[in-house]
N, C-alpha and C positions, 0 to 999 in steps of 0.2 A: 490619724482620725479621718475619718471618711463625713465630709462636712452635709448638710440637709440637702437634701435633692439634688444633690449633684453625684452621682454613685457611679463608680468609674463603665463607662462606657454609655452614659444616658442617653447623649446626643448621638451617639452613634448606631449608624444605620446597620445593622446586622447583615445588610444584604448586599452591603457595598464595601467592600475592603477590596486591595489590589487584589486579582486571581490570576494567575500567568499560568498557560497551559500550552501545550504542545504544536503538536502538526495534523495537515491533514490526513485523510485516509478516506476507505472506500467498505462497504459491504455493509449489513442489512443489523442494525440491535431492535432488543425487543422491550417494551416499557410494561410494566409490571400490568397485571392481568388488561394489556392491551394488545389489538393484534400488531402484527410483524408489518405492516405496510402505515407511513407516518399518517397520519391525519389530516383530511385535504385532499388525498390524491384521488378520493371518490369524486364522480362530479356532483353527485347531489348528498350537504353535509349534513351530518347527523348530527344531536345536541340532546344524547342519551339522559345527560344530569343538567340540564337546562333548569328545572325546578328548582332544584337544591341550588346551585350556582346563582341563581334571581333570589332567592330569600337572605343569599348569603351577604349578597350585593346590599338589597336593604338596609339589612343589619348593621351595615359598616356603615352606609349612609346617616342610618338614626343614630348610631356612637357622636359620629363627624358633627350632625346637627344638634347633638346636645352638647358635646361640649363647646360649640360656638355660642348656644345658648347661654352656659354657665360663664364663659366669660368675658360675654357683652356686661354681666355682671358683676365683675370685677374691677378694679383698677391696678392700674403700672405698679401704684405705692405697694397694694399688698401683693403684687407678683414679685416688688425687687424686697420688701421683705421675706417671702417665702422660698426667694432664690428660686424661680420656677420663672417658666414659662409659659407660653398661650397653651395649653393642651390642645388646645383644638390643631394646632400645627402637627402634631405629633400622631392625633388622631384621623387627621387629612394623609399623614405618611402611610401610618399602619392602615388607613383602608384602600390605598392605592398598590401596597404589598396584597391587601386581605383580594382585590380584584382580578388581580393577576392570577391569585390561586382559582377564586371563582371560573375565572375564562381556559382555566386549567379543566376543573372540573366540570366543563360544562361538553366538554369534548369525553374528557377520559375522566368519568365519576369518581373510579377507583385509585387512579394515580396517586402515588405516594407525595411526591413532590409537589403536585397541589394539592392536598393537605396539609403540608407542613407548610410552603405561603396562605395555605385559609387557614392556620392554627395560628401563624403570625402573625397577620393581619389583625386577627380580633382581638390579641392581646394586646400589640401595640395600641390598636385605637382603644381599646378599653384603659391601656396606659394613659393616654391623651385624656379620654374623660377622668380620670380619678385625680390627676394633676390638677385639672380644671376644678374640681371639686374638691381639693384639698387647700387650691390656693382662695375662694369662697369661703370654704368652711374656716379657717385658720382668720380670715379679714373679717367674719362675720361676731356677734355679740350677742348673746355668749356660742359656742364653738356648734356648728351643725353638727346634727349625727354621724356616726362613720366616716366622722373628718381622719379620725387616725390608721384607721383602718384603710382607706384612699390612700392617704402619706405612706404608708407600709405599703402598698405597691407600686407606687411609684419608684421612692427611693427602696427599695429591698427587690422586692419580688419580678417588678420588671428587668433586672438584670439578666433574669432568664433570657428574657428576646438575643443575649450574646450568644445563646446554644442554638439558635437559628442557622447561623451560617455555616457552621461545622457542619449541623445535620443535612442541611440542602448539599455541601459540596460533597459529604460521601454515599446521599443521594442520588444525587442528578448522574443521570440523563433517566436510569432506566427506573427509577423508584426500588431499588435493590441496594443490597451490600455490596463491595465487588467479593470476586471468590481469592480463595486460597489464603495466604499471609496476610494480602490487605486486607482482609476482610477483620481482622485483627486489628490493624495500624485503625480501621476506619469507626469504630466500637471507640476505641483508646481515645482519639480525639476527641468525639462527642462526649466520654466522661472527664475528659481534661476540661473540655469547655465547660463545664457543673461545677468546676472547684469556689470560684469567684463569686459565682451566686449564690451557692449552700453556703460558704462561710458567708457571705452577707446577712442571707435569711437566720444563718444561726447566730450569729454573733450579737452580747451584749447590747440594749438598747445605746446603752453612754456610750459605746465605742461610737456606732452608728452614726447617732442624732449630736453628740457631743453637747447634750445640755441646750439643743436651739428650738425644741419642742414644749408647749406649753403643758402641764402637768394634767389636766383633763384629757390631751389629744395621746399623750404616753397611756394612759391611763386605756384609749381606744384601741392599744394597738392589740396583734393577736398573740402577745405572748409566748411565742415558742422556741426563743433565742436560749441557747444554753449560759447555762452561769459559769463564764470561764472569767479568768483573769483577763484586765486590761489589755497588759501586755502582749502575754499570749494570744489574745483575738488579733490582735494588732499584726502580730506575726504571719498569723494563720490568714488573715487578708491579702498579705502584701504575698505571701507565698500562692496564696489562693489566686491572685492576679495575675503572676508572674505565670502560673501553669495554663492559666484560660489563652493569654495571649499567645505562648506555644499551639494550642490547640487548634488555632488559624493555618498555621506552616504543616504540622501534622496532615490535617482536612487536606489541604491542596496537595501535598503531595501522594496521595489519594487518588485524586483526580489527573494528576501527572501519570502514576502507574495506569490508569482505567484508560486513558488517551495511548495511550503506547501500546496495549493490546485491540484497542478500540479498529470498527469496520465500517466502513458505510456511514447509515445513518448515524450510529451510535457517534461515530467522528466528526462528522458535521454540527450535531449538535454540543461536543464540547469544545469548536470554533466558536459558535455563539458565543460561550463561555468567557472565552479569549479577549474575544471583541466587549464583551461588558469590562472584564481587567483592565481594558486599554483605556476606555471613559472613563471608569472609578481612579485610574492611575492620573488623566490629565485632570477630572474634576477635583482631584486633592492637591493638586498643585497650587491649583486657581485658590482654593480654600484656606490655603498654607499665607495667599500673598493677603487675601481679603477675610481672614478669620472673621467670623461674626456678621460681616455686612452683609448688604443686597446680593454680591457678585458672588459670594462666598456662600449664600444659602440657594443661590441660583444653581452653582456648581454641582452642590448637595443632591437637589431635587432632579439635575440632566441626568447624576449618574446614578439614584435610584429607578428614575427612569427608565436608562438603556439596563440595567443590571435586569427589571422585572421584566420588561421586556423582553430582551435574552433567554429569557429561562424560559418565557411562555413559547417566545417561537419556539426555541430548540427541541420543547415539548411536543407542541401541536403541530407547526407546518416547520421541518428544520429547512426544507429547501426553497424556502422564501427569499428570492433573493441568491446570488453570489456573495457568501460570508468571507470568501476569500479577498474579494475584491475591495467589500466594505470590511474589514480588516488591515488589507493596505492604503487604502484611504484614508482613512481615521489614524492612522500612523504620521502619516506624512505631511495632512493637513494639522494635525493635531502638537506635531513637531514643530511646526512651522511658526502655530499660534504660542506655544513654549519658546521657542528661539527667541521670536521679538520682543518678549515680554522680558524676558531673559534678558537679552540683550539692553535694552529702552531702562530697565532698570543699571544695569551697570554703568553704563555712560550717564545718566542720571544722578546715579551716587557718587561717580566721580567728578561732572560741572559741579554740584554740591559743593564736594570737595575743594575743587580749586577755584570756584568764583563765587559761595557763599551764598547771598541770594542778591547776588545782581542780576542774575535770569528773570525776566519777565515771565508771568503764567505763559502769555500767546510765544512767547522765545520757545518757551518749555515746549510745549503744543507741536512747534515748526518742529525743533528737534527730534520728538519722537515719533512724526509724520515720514520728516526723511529718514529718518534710522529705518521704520519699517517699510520705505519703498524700498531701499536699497540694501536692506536684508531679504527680503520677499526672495526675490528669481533666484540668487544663489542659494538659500537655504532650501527653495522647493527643488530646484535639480539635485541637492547634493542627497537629499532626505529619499526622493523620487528613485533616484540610483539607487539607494541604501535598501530601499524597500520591492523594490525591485530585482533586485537579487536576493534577497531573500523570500519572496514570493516564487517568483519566476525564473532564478536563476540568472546565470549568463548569456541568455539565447541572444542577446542584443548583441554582443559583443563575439564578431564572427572569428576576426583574427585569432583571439585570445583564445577560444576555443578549440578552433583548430591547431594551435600551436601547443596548448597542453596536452589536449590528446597525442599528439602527436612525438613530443615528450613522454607521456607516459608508456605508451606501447611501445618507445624506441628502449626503454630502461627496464620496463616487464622479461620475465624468465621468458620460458618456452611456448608453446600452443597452448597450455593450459592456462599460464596467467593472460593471455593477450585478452581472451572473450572476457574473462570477470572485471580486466583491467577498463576493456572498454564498456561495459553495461555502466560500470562505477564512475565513468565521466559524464556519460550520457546523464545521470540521476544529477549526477552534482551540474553540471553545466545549466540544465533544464528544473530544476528544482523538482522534480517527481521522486516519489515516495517508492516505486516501483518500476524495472526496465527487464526486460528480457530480449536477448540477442540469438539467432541460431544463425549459422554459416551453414550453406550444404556443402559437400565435398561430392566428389563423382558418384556419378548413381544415384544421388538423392542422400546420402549417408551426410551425418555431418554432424557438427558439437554446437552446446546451445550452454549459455548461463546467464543466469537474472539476479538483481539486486533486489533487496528487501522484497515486502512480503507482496503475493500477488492479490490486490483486491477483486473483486465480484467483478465489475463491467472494466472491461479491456478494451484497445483500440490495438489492430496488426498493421503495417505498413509494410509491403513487400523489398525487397535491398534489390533491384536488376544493375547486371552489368553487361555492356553487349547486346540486349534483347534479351540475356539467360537471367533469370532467376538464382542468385545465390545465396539465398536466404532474404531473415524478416526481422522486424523491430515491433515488440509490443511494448504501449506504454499504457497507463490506468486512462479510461473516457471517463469524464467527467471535473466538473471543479474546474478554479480557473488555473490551475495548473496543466490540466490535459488538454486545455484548450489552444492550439495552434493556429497562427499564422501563417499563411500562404509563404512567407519570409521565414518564419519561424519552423515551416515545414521543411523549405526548400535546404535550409543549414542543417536541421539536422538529419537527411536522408545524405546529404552529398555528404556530412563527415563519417557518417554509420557506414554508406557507402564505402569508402576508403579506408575506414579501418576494416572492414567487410574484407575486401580485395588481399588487404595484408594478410587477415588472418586468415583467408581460403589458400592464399599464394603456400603461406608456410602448412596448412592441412595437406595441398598438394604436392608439397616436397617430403612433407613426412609418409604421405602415401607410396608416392613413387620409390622414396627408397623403400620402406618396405616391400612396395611392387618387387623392386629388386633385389631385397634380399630374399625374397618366396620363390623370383626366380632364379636366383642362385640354389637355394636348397632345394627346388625341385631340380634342377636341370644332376645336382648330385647324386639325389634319390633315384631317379632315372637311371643314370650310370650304374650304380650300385642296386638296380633292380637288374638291370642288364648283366654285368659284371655276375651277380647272383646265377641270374638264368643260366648263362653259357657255361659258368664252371659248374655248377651245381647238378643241371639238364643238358645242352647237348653235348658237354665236354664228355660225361663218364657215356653218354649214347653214341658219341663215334668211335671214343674208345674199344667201347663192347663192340662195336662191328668191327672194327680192324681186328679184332682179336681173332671175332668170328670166323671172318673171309680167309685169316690165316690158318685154320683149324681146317675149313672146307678145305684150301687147297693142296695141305698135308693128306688130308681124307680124301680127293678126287680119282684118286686111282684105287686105291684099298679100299675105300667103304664110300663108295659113289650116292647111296643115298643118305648115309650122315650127310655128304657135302652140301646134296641138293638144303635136308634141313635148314644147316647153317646158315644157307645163301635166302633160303624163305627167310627166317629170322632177322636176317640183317637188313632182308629189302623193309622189313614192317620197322623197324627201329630207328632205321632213313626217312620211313613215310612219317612216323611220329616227329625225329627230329626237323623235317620241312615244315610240318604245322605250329613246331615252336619257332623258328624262323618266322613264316609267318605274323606268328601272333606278334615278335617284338615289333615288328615291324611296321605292326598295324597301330600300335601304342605310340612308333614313333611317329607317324602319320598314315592316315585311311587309306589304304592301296584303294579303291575306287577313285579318290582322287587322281592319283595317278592314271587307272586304268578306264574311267568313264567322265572325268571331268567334274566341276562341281555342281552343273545343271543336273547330270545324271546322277550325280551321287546322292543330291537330296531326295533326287524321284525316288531314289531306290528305298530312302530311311522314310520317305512315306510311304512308299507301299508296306511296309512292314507295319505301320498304325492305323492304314487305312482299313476299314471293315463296314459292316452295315450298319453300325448305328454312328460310325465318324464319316463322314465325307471330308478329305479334304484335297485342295487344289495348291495348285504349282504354280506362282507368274513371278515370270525372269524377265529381265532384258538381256538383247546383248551383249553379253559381258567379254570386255577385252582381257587378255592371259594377268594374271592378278598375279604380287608375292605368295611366294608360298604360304606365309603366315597367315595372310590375311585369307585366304582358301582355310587352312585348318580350323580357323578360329568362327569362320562361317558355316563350316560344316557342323563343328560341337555344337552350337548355338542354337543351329538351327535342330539339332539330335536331342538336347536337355530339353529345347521349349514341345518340341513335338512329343518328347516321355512326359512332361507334366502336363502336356492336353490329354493326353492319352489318361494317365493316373487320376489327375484333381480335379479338373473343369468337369466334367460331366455334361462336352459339348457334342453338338451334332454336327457341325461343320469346321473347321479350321482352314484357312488360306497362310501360303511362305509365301512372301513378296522375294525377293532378289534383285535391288534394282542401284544403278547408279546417281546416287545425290552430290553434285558439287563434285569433290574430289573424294568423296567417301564411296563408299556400299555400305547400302542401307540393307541391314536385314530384317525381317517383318513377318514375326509369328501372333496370330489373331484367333482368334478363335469365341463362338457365341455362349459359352458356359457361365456357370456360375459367379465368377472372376473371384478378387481376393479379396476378402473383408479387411476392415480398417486395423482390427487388432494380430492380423496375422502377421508372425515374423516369418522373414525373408527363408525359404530353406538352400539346401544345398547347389540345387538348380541354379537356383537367380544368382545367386554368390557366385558358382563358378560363369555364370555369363558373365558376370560386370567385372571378375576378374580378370575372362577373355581377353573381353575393352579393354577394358585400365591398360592392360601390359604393353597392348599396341596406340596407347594413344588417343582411345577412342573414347563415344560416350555412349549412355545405354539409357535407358528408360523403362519402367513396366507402369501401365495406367490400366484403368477400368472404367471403359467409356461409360457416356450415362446410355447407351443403346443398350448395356450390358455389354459382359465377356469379359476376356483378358486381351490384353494388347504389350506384344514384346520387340521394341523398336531396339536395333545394335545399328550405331554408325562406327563405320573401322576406315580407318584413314586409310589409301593406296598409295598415296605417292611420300607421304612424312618416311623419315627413314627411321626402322626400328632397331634399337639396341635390347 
């Protein structure tokens, strides 16, 4: 039997149950026919439904003030007969719910989610007043009017306010359904939460009221309860209860899946969310220890409080404030006030125990003064920690971190696992939702991998080693997660750093071999183009002349000009086989090298691109006699970039530097043309220069100054020795 005015979930606040939800994040949601930028961030605010939000305000006031009216006229007697309460209590709740939707709608008129706090609100206070007026009419002589009709929404109908919070959690943030399958999961809970109260509203008066209703006020009610069996209702209640209270856990995990896809704003405001759970979770504590009293309806009221609260920021302004921070606040201090109470009761229950009541009140008092001085410091450092790493990570803790990571990339596979290995301690060490890593390799070339999703506003932090640049570190800006300390910065570039260097070291060893296996298969291919040449070309071309010469000189007596033939023929087939000579020759290195030097050899590969609409110039220094290599490899370089000034820039002038840096030679092709857009891949030119470098040692660059043009710097080491 479901006894008079007490109808399961009366007392309870629809809008305050535990909500446990996710993590942060980052990027822009949008709130139902509102725009995409949160409200606030104009500097001058707008108050489009001001009107409507002030009348609504009213409304809930005049509710509030009558039923304090009606039950200045009542007394205790006929409230603990009616088993009711002040309404007016109730009707002071439901309009502090109904305001919240108001300052909802005073901002965003249209918004879903304050509608459903201003549909709230005005039920519950209308609850509050019909209470007030049922517990009157019920004590008055003979019954007021629409006394039963009052009792009927009270006890029946207000049961609805339990479809409140369902509907708010697979509301909130954006005043939408989510998409896809939840969007299904989010339907289902809103009608699981309808079980409870339609079997109320329909079920039997008797089951209902059990006979505690005076026969005039039955007589009021609205009659629309169906004629079932006893039992059966009975049934269909307890069933009906059992699926409403599912329909809480359903709703939230709702808002679980909506947080895990969730960006930006839309993430921040289901922090607020978080942060209201955390209050409603210690408020029920406190409620659990003081059921019914002052502390225990104090409780009540903090975390309807922070719960409306929550919802209106997360609505209107979600970046009020650091919710990360007061999230881990309210944890820790909140822990803290749970510990000792915690505590002060067990040792409590146990002096009880063992000295009965020979404790003095002021004994009692001293004891649970010290108990909570000296729970205090250790409970807030160990809670501070706890909460602290899970906020922020490990950033505090430099050793630890350095030694995992260091672990980890010691027990990771190859080049491929080390970059994901490292992005994945970095998140976990640092508590960020998002890390991306790139290593450069020579030339600029290099491998990059990031951990979870990338939100909207980023921060880059450059990796140098040496004065070189070897890559960067992006983490999310914003939140008190992306926020670093000076200390906090300094740890983690120097471990990024170091796992940087590792994983460049091993880029550059897999490079290098490669290097050498390309040069191994070239130096084959070479062979075997050679090899090719000479048997294929001058082999059967000397042959033919020995053949020849031997034919002339059988013919020099008998047929003297066959012989001359002959000897023409052979001399042309000589002349053909020295220009194949030649050419291998040249493939194996630039005979100008050889015959004019490297200063003269470039002048010469410029005058071949020089014409009237390119100018370009020559500056050398003195150059001492160089390795061979490092000549051929200056010569190509300098032959590819002066064919792509020529080909792509579409310049007027270009300058070759040729000059001694350090212990290198710097090579230096410039030129004032077009340069290379940001999305152009590298072609076969640049590749073969930076393959030049690489093989000797070297490093290489191509940039596009902000004056304009292209810029092609080669350093080739002279004195390293090359394999």
């Amino acid at each position: 039997m479901v006894p008079a005015m007490s109808r399961p979930g009366r007392d309870t606040n629809p809008l305050t149950p535990g909500r446990r939800h996710g993590h942060t994040g980052a990027v822009t949601a949008r709130a139902a026919s509102a725009p995409a930028t949160p409200i606030g961030s104009e500097r001058s605010v707008r108050l489009p439904g001001l009107g409507g939000a002030t009348l609504l305000a009213l409304l809930l006031l005049a509710l509030v003030v009558a039923s304090l009216l009606l039950d200045a006229r009542s007394t205790d007697a006929e409230r603990a007969a009616a088993v009711a309460e002040r309404g007016a209590v109730s009707a002071a709740i439901g309009a502090l719910v109904g305001w919240c939707g108001a300052t909802i709608l005073a901002f965003r008129p249209r918004h879903v989610v304050g509608r459903v706090l201003a549909a709230t609100g005005v039920f519950w206070a209308v609850d509050g007043l019909c209470e007030s007026y049922a517990v009157l009419g019920l004590g008055s002589r003979p019954t007021l009017p629409l006394t039963g009709l009052a009792y009927w929404v009270v006890a029946e109908a207000g049961a609805f306010l339990l479809v409140a919070l369902p509907v708010l959690l697979v509301l909130y943030p954006t005043g939408r359904l989510p998409r896809g399958r939840w969007r299904v999961v989010g339907i289902g809970a809103v009608l699981m939460s309808l079980a409870l109260p339609s079997s109320l509203v329909l079920a039997p008066d008797a089951v209902v009221y059990d006979g505690s209703l005076p026969v005039e006020v039955l007589r009021q009610l609205p009659g629309i309860a169906l004629p079932l069996p006893e039992q059966v209702a009975v049934v269909v209640l307890r069933v009906g209860q059992v699926v409403t209270m599912l329909a809480l856990p359903l709703a939230a995990s709702v808002v679980f899946a909506r947080h895990a896809r969730a960006e930006g704003v839309e993430r921040t405001q289901l922090r607020w969310l978080l942060w209201a759970a955390i209050v409603c979770l210690l408020a029920g504590g406190v409620m659990l220890v003081d059921l019914g009293g002052p502390v225990g309806f104090a409780a009540l009221v903090l975390a309807l409080l922070a719960t409306s609260a929550s919802v209106v920021i997360g609505v209107v302004r979600p970046h009020t404030g650091d919710i990360d921070a007061l999230v881990g606040g309210t944890l820790v201090y909140g822990g803290i006030a749970a510990g000792v109470v915690a505590l002060d009761v067990a040792v409590l229950a146990a002096a009880s125990r063992l000295l009965g009541d020979r404790l003095e009140e002021r004994q009692v008092t001293l004891v649970v003064l010290v108990l909570a001085v000296a729970a205090y410091g250790p409970l807030r450092s160990w809670l501070g920690t706890v909460v602290r790493r899970q906020v922020l990570g490990r950033r505090g803790e430099r050793y630890e971190v350095v030694s995992t990571l260091a672990a980890r990339l010691e027990a990771s596979g190859g080049l491929a696992d080390q970059l994901p290995t490292l992005a994945a301690s970095v998140a976990e060490a640092f508590r960020v939702s998002w890390v991306r890593v790139e290593v450069l390799g020579p030339g600029g070339a290099g491998l990059s991998a990031q951990h979870g999703r990338e939100p909207t506003a980023t921060r880059t932090f450059p990796i140098s080693y040496r004065d070189e640049r070897i890559g960067s570190l992006s983490l999310p800006d914003g939140g008190i997660r992306g926020m670093l300390s000076g200390r906090d910065e300094a740890l983690l570039l120097d471990v990024v750093r170091q796992a940087a260097i590792a994983v460049r070291s091993t880029l550059l060893a897999t490079e290098l071999q490669e290097s050498r296996e390309r040069l191994v298969l070239s130096r084959e291919e070479d062979r075997r183009r050679i090899r090719r040449d000479l048997h294929d070309g001058l082999g059967p071309v000397l042959g033919g002349v020995a053949m020849r010469l031997d034919a002339a000189g059988n013919a020099v007596t008998t047929d003297p000009d066959t012989a001359r033939r002959l000897v023409v023929q052979s001399r042309s087939d000589i002349t053909e086989a020295l220009a194949d000579v030649r050419r291998l020759v040249h493939g194996l290195r630039p005979p100008a090298l050889d015959d004019l030097g490297l200063r003269a050899a470039v002048d010469q590969q410029v005058d071949r691109v020089r014409s009237d609409r390119l100018a370009v110039d020559v500056e050398a220094d003195e150059l001492a006699p160089l390795p061979a290599a490092v000549e051929v490899a200056a010569y190509r370089i300098v032959s590819e970039a002066l064919t792509n000034v020529a080909r792509h820039a579409a310049a007027t002038r270009c300058t070759v530097r040729l000059r001694m840096d350090h212990a290198d030679l710097l090579v230096e092709v410039s030129d004032d043309g077009r340069g290379i857009g940001p999305d152009v891949v590298a072609g076969v030119g640049l590749r073969s220069i930076r393959e030049r470098v690489e093989e000797l040692g070297g490093r290489s660059d191509v940039e596009c100054p902000a004056r304009g043009g292209t810029r092609v710097r080669a350093w080739l080491p002279i004195t390293r020795e090359v394999r």
